[in-house]
C-alpha positions in Angstrom: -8.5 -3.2 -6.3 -10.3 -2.4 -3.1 -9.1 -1.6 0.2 -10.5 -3.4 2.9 -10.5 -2.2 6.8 -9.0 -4.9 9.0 -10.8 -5.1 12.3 -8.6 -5.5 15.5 -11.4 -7.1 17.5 -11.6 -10.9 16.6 -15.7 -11.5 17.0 -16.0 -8.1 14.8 -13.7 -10.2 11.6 -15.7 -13.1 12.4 -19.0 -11.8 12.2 -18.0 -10.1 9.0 -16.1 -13.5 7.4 -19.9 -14.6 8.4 -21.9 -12.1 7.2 -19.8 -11.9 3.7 -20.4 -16.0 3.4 -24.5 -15.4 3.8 -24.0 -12.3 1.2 -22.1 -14.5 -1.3 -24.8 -17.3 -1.4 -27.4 -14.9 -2.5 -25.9 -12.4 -4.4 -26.5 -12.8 -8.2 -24.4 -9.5 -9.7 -21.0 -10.5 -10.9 -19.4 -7.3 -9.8 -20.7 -7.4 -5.9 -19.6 -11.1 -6.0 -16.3 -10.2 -7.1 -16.1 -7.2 -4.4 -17.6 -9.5 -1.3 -14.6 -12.1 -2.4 -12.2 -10.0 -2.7 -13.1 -8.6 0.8 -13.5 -11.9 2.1 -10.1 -13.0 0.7 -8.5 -10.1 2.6 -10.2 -10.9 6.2 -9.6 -14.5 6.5 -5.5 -14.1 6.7 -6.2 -11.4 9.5 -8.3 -13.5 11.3 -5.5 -16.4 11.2 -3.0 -13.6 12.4 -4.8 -12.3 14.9 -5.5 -15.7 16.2 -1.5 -17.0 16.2 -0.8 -13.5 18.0 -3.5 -14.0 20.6 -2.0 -17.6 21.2 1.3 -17.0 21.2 3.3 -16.4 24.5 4.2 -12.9 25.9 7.9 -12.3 25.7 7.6 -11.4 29.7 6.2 -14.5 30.2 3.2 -13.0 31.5 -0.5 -13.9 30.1 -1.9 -11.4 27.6 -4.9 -9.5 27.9 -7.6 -10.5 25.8 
C-alpha cells in the first residue's frame, strides 16, 4: 500500500489525474502500472470532494473564496 499526498489546490489534482492518465498509456512495467493506479484511484475521490466543497454554499451565506 502506498500513501498518496492529496493536493489542496484543484488545477494541481487535475494536472496530476492528467499527467498519471498519459503515464498509464505508456508504461509497460506491471509494478509502476499498479503504483500510478493505485495513486490515480486515490486522487480522483479528492478531486470530487474538493469540487462538492467548492460548490456548496457557505453556512454565513456569504460566497467562498476560491
Amino acid at each position: 500500500m502506498i500513501k498518496t499526498i492529496i493536493l489542496e489546490s484543484k488545477s494541481k489534482i487535475e494536472k496530476q489525474i492528467h499527467v498519471l492518465n498519459n503515464v498509464l498509456k505508456q508504461e509497460q512495467n506491471k509494478t509502476d502500472i499498479e503504483l500510478h493506479t493505485q495513486s490515480l484511484n486515490a486522487l480522483k475521490p479528492s478531486l470530487r470532494a474538493l469540487e462538492k466543497v467548492e460548490n456548496s454554499p457557505s453556512p454565513a451565506g456569504r460566497k467562498k473564496n476560491s
